[in-house]
C-alpha positions as CSV (number, residue, x, y, z in Angstrom):
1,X,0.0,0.0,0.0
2,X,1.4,2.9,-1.1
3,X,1.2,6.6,-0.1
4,X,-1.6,7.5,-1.6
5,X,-3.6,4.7,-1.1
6,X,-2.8,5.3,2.8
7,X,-4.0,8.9,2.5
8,X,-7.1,7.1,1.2
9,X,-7.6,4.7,3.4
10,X,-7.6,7.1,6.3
11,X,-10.3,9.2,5.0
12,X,-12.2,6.7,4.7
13,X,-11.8,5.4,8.2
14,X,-12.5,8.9,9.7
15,X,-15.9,8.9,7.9
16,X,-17.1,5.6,8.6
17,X,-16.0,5.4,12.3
18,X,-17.8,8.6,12.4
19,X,-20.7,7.7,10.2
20,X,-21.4,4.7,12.4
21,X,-21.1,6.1,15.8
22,X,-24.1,8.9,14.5
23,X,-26.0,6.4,13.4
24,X,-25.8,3.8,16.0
25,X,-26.3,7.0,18.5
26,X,-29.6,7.8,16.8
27,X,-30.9,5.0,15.9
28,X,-30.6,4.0,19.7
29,X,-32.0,7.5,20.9
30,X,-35.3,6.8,18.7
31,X,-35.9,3.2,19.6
32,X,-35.0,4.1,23.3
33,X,-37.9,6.5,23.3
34,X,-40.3,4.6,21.6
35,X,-40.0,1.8,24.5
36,X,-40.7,4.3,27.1
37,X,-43.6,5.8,25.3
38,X,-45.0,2.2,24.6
39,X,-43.7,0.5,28.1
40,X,-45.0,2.2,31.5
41,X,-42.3,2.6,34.1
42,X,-39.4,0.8,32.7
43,X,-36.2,1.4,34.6
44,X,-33.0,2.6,33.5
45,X,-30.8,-0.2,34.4
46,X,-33.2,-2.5,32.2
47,X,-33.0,0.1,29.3
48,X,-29.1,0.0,29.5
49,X,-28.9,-3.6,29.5
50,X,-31.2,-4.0,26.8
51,X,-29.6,-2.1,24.3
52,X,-26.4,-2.9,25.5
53,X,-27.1,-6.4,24.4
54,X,-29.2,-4.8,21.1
55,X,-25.7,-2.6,20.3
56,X,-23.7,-5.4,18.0
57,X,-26.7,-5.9,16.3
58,X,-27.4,-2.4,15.7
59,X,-23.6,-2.2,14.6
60,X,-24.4,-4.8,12.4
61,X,-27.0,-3.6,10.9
62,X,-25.6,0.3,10.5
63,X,-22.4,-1.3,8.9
64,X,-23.8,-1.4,5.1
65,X,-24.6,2.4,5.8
66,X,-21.7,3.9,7.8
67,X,-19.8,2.0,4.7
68,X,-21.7,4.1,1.9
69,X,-21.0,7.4,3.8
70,X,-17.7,6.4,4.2
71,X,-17.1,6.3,0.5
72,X,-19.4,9.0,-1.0
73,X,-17.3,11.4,1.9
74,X,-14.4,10.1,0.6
75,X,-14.0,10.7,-3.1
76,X,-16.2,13.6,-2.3
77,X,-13.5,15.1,-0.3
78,X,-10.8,13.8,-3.2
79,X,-12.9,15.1,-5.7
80,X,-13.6,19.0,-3.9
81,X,-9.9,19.7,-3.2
82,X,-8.9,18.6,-6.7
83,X,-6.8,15.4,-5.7
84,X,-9.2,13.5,-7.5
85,X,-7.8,15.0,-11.0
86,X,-4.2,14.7,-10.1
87,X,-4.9,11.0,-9.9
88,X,-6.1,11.1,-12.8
89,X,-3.5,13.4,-14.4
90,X,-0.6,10.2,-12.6
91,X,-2.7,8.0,-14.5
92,X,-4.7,6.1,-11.9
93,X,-8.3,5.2,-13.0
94,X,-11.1,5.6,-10.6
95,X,-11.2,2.0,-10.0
96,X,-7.5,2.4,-8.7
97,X,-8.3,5.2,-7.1
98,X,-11.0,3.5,-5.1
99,X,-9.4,-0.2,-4.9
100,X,-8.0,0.9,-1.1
101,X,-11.8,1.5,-0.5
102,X,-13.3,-1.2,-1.9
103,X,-10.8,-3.2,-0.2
104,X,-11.5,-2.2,3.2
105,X,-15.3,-2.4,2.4
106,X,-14.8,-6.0,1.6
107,X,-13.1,-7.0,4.7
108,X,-15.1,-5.4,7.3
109,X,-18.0,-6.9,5.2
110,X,-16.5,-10.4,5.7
111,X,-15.7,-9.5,9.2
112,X,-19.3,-8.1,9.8
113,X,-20.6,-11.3,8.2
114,X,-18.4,-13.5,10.8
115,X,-19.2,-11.7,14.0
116,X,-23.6,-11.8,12.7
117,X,-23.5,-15.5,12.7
118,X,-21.2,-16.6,15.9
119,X,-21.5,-13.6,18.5
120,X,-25.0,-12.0,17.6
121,X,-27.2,-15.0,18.3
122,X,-26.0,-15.0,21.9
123,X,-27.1,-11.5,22.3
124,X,-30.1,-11.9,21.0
125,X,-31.1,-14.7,23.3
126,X,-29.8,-12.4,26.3
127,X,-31.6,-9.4,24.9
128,X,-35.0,-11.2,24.2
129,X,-34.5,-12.3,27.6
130,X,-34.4,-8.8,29.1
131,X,-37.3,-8.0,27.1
132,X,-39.7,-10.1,28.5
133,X,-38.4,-10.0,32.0
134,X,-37.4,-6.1,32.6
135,X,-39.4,-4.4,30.3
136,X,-42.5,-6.5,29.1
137,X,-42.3,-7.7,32.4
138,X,-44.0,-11.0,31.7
139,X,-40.7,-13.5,32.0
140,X,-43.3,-16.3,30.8
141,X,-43.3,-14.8,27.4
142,X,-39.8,-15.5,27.1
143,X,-38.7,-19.1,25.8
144,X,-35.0,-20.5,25.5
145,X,-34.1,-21.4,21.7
146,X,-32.4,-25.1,22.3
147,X,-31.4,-27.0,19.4
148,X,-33.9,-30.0,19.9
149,X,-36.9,-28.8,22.0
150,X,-38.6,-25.4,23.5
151,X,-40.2,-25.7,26.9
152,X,-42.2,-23.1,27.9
153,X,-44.6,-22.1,30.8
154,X,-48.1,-21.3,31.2
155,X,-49.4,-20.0,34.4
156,X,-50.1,-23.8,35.7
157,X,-48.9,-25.6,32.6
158,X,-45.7,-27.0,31.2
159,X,-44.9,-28.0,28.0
160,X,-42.7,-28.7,25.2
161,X,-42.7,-28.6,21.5
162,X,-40.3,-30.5,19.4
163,X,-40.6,-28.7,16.2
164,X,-42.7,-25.4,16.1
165,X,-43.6,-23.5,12.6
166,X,-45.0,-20.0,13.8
167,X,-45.6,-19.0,10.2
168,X,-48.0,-21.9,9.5
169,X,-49.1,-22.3,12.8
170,X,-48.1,-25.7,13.4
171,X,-45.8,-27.9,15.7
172,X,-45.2,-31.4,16.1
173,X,-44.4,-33.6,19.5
174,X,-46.1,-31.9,22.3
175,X,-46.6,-32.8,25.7
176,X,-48.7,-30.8,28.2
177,X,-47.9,-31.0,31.8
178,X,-51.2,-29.8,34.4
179,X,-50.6,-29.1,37.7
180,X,-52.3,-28.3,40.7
181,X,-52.6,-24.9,43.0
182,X,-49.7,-27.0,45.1
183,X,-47.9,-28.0,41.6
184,X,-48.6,-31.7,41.9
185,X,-48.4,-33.4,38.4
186,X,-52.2,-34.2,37.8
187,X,-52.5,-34.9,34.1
188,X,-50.5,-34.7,31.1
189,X,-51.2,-34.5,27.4
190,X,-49.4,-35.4,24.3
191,X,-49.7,-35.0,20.5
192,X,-48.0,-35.4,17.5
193,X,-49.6,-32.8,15.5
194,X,-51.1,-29.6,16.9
195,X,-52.6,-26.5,15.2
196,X,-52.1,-23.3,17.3
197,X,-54.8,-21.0,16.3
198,X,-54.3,-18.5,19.0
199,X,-55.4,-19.4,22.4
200,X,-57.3,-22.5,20.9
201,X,-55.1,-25.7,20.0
202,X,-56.4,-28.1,18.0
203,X,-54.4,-31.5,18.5
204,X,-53.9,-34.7,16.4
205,X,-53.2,-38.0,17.5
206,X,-52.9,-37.9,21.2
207,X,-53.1,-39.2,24.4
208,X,-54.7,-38.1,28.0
209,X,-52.6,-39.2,31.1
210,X,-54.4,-39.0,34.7
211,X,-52.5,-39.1,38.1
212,X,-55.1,-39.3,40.9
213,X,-54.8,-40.3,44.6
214,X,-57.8,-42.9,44.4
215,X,-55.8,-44.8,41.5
216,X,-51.9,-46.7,42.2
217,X,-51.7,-45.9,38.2
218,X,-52.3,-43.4,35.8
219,X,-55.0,-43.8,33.5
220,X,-54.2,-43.0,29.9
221,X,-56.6,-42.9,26.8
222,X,-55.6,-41.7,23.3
223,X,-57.6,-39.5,21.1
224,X,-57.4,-38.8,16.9
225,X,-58.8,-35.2,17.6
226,X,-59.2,-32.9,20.9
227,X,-59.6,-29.2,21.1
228,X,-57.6,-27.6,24.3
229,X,-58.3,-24.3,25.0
230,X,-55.0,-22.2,26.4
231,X,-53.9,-19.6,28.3
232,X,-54.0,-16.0,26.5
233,X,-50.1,-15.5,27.1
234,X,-50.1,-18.8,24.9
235,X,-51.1,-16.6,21.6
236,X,-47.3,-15.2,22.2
237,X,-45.6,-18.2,21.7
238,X,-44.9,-17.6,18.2
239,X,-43.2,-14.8,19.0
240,X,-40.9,-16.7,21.4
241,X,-39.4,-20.1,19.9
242,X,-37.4,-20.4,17.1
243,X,-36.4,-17.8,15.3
244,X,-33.5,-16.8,12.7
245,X,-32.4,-14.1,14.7
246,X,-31.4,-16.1,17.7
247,X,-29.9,-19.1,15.4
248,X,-26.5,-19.3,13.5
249,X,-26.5,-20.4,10.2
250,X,-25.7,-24.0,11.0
251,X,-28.1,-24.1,13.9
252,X,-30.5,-22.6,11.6
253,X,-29.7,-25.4,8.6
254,X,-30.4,-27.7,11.3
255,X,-34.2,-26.5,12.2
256,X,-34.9,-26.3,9.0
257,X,-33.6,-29.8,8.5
258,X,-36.0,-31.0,11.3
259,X,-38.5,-28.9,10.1
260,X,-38.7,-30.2,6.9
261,X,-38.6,-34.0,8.4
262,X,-41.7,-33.3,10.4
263,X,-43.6,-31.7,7.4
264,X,-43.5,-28.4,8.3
265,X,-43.5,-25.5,6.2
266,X,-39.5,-24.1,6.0
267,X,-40.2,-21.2,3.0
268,X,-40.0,-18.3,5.3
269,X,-36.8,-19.6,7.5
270,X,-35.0,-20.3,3.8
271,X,-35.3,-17.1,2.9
272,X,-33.6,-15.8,6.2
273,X,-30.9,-18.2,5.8
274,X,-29.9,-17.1,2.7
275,X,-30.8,-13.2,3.4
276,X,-27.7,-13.2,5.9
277,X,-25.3,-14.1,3.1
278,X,-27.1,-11.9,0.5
279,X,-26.9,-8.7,3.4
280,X,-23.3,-9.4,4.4
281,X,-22.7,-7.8,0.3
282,X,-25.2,-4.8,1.0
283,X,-21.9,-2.5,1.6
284,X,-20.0,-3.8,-1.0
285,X,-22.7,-3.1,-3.3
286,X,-23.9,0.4,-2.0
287,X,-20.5,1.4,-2.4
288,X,-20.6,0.7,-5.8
289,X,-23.3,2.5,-6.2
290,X,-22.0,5.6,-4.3
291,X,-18.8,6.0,-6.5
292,X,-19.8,7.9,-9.3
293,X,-22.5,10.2,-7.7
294,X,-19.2,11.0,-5.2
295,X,-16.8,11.8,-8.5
296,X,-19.5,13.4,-10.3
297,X,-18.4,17.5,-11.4
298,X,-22.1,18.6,-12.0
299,X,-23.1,17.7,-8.5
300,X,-23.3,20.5,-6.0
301,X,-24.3,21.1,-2.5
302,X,-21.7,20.2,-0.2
303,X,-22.5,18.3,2.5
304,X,-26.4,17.8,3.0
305,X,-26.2,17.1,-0.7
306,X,-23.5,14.2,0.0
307,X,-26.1,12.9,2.8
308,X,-28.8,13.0,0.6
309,X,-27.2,10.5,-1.6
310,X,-26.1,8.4,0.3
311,X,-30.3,7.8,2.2
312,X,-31.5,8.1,-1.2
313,X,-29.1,4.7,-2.1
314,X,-30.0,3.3,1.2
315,X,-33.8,3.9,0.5
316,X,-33.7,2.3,-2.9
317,X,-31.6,-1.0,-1.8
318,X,-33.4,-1.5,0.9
319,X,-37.4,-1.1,-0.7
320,X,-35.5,-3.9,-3.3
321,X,-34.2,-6.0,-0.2
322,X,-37.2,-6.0,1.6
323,X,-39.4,-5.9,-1.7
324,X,-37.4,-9.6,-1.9
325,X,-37.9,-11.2,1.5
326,X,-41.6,-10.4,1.1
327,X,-41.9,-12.0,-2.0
328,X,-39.2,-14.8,-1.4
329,X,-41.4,-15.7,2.0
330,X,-44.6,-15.6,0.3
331,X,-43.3,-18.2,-2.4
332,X,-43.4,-16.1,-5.6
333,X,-40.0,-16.6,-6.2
334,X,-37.4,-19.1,-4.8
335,X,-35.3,-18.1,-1.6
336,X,-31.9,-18.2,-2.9
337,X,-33.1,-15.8,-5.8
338,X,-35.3,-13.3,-3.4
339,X,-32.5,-13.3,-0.8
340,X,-29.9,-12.6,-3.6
341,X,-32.1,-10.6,-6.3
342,X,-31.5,-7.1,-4.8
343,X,-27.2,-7.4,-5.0
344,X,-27.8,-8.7,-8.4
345,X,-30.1,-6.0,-9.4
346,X,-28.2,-3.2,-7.6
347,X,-24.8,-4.4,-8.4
348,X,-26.0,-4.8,-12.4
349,X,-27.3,-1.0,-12.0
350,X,-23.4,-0.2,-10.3
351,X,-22.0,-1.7,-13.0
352,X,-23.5,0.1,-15.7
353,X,-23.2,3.2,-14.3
354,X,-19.7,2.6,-13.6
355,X,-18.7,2.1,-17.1
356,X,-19.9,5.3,-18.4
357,X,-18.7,7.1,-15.5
């Protein structure tokens, strides 16, 4: 790395160090005051541990952003003081000129990408956590993610769920524990399919277990169909198992593995799994983007102008991204292609763009 492309690099380090820190700061400030407004009485030490274990993830997130700042700041700067055409004048081309850039966007990319799939699972299981405890405060909401069942509790029930598909609805391998006001086991339930339509679970092949005082044995019976009605904190339990959020990648190739063994519906958790490699490219390819509106000579405006860009590229990738998911989830077009179709698209546009730049 020469001279020049040292120069280069730290520009661009100042802007994205500082691009990130503003918008990890407001992003937090926003969200921070929409969870007072929406939870009563939340204390502070909750609200600091909550986003304390929400801040990689918000880094994580922020990265693509701080990363197109970064570069349209850059060869703005370059481009303002003239720099920009004495490298051209040595002979550099702008992809020269921007190599150290695209370089650094590249690695922190792959290290993003690294750090998403082994670090911010755990902190997503400790932040749900907090969630429900500190600030919901309903700790009954909150279930563990484990890699072969999820218990959960309801006020005087147990149970556990094999395989659950909150999407569809469904889950497979239940068993229902009852207890009594002085928690003695009194009955237990299992099924091997259910369908969780809110508060009312309809379950499929079964069996009824009955521990009484007047019996030295448990009396069981099975059913083909019985309709149980639950708790109302049970019509949250799709918001508490499995999810890709709390999962790495192989943990989450795994439950959808198991998933599709039992039957169950795996469209929507596809499309996650391969939306975390397509969004580990989301800097590389807004950067792309952001080079020639930086190097452009009929742009003017300074500043504001620079930030303009930069959340009108963010806008546009991310109503494609999204735009994606939605229709990847919904099954109008396969997962690897909606998880992927917004790089492609974006990085085609970058492309062309680039060549008559």
């Amino acid at each position: 790395m020469n001279r020049i492309d040292r120069y280069i690099s730290g520009l661009f380090w100042s802007f994205f160090l500082g691009g990130l820190v503003v918008f990890v700061t407001i992003f937090v400030a926003v969200d921070a005051m929409s969870t007072m407004v929406n939870y009563n009485k939340v204390a502070g030490s909750a609200l600091l541990a909550y986003y304390g274990y929400s801040a990689p993830e918000i880094i994580y997130k922020m990265v693509p952003v701080a990363c197109l700042l970064a570069t349209i700041f850059t060869l703005s700067s370059l481009n303002k003081a003239n720099e920009l055409v004495a490298l051209y004048a040595s002979g550099m081309s702008l992809l020269r000129i921007t190599m150290p850039v695209l370089i650094w966007v590249s690695a922190i990319s792959v290290a993003s990408f690294m750090v998403g799939d082994r670090l911010l699972p755990s902190f997503a299981r400790s932040k749900n956590f907090i969630f429900y405890r500190d600030i919901v405060k309903n700790p009954s909401l909150y279930s563990t993610t484990k890699k072969d069942r999820i218990w959960y509790r309801s006020r005087d029930t147990i149970f556990n769920i094999k395989t659950l598909n909150a999407s569809a609805h469904k889950a497979q391998g239940l068993t229902l524990y009852y207890f009594n006001e002085a928690w003695d086991l009194i009955q237990m339930m299992t099924a091997r399919e259910v369908d969780l339509k809110g508060s009312t679970w309809d379950l499929h092949d079964g069996s009824v277990t009955l521990f009484t005082e007047d019996s030295s044995f448990p009396l069981t019976s099975s059913f083909k169909t019985k309709t149980i009605v639950m708790g109302e904190d049970s019509k949250d339990l799709s918001s508490t198992g499995n999810t890709s959020d709390v999962l790495s990648l192989a943990d989450l190739s795994e439950f959808i593995r198991r998933n599709k063994a039992a039957g169950l519906d795996t469209l929507k958790y596809e499309v996650d799994y391969h939306s975390k490699y397509g969004f580990a490219f989301a800097a590389l390819v807004m950067c792309l983007l952001g080079i020639p509106f930086s190097v452009s000579r009929s742009r003017s405006g300074g500043t504001m102008m620079n930030v303009a860009v930069c959340l009108g590229l963010v806008f546009v990738y991310w109503v494609f991204y999204s735009s994606g998911l939605t229709l990847g989830q919904h099954g109008q077009v396969p997962p690897l292609l909606a998880a992927w179709a917004p790089n492609i698209l974006m990085g085609g546009a970058a492309a062309v763009v680039l060549a008559k730049s």
